[in-house]
N, C-alpha and C positions, 0 to 999 in steps of 0.2 A: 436346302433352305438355310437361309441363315437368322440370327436373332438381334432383335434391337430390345434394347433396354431404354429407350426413350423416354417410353410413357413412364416407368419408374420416376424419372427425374424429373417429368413434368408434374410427376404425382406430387413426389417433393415440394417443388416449387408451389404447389398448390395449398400444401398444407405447411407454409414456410418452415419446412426440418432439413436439416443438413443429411449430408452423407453420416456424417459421424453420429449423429444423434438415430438414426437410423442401425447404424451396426451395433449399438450399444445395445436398444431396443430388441433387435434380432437378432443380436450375439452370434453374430458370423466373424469371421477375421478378417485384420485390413487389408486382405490379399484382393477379397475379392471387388470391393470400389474399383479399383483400376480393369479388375478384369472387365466389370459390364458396363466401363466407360471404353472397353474395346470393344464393347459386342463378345467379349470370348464367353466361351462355356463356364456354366457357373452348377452347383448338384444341383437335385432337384430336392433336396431337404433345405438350402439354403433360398431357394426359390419360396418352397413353402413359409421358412421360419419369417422371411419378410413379407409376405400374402398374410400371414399371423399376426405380425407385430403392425402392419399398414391397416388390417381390416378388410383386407380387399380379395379379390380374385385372382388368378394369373392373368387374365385376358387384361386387366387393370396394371401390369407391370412390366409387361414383355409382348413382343409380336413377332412373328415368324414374316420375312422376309425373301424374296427370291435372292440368290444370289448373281454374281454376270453372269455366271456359264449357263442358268435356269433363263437368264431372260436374254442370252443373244449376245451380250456386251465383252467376248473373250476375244483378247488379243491371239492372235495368228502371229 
């Protein structure tokens, strides 16, 4: 399984804050923006600290995902 971080950003969007006003808030470093606009692995303290700083849940910031080889989609 893989992760999106989708709903994060729609979270965002919803609540009009930026990326940066977010990590200030959550006091994570600016490494990780890029990572979970890659979908890559982010801790899971840093998951919590923006679940903290958003108010929310995890199910409110992240979703698990199939990846191709789960759903069929792998090049040969």
């Amino acid at each position: 399984m893989a992760v999106s971080y989708k709903r994060l950003f729609h979270l965002l969007i919803e609540r009009d804050m930026t990326t940066s006003q977010l990590q200030h808030k959550a006091g994570f470093s600016s490494n990780i923006v890029p990572r979970m606009k890659q979908n890559d692995y982010i801790s899971l303290d840093t998951i919590e600290s923006i679940c903290r700083a958003l108010g929310c849940g995890v199910d409110d910031i992240l979703e698990f995902v199939p990846n191709e080889v789960e759903r069929g989609e792998h090049n040969d």
